[in-house]
N, C-alpha and C positions, 0 to 999 in steps of 0.2 A: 269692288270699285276699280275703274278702268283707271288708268294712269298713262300719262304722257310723257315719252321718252325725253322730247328737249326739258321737259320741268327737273328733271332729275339731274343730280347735281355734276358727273363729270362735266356733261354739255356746257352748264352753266361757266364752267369755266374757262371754255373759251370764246363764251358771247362777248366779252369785252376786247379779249386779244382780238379775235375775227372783226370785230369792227375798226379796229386800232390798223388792222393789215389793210382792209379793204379801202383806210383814210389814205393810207402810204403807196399803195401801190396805185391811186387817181393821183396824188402827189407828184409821182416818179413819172405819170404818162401812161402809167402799164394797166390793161383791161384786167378788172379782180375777175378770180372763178365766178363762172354762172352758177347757179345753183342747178343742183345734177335734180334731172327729170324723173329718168330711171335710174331704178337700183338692182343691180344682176344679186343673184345668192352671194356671189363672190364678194361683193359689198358687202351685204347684210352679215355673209360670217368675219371678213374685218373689222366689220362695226361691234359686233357682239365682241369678240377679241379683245379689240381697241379699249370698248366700256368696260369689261371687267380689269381690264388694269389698272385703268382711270379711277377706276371705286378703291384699288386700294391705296391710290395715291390719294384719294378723298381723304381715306381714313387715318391713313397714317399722318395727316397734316392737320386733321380734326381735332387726333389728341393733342400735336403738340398746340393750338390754338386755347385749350385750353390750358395752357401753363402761360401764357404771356400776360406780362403786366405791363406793358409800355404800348400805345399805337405805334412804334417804330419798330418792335418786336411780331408784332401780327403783320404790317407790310412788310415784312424782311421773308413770314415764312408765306405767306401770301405770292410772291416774287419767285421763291422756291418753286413753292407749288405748282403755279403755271408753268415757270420753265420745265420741271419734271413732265408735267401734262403732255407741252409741245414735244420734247422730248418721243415721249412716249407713244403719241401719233405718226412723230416723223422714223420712228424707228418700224413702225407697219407699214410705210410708204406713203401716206398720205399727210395732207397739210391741214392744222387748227380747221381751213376755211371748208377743205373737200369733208371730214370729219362732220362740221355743223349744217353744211349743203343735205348730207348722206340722212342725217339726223330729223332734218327737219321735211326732206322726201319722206323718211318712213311715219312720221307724224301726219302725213295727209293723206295715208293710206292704213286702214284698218286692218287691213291682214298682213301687210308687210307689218306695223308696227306688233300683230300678235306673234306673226313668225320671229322677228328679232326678241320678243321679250321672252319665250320658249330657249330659245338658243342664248341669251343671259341668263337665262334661270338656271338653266341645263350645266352653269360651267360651273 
């Protein structure tokens, strides 16, 4: 079964943040990223990179979700999470929005997205 990279869940978490920037920065005046058209290997192995870090900031925040018994305990690590995420993209140089731009180029290409899923698999 073929599988789509944005459905998977690092992306997912910053479809909200990336819309939230892109509210702020028409806000402030300032043109958001376009979405990148091409994507060089040097992407794709960022991207690959990027996503497996992301997964294990998934997971490690998966188990603690299930320990919470409060809705203010699940938004608190929720909050975490995403800031780890952003984090963790702006620490390979790129921004929540170039991330889900990157993400969603290789999503409309069948060989880039089989080459990126090769090169996650691979790490």
């Amino acid at each position: 079964m073929e599988r789509s990279l944005v459905k998977l869940v690092p992306v997912a978490l910053f479809l909200g943040f990336s819309a939230g920037a892109h509210a702020q920065a028409q806000a402030q005046g300032q043109q958001p990223n376009l979405p990148v058209t091409e994507v060089s290997d040097a992407d794709i192995e960022k991207f690959a990179n990027i996503y497996v870090a992301l997964q294990e900031t998934v997971s490690k925040y998966e188990a603690e979700m299930l320990t919470v018994e409060t809705e203010e305990e699940a938004r608190d690590i929720q909050v975490r999470a995403q800031k780890e995420s952003v984090d963790t993209v702006a620490q390979h140089g790129w921004t929540p929005d170039e991330y889900v731009a990157v993400a969603q180029a290789i999503n409309t290409d069948p060989d880039l997205a089989e080459k990126t899923r090769r090169l996650i698999d691979g790490r």
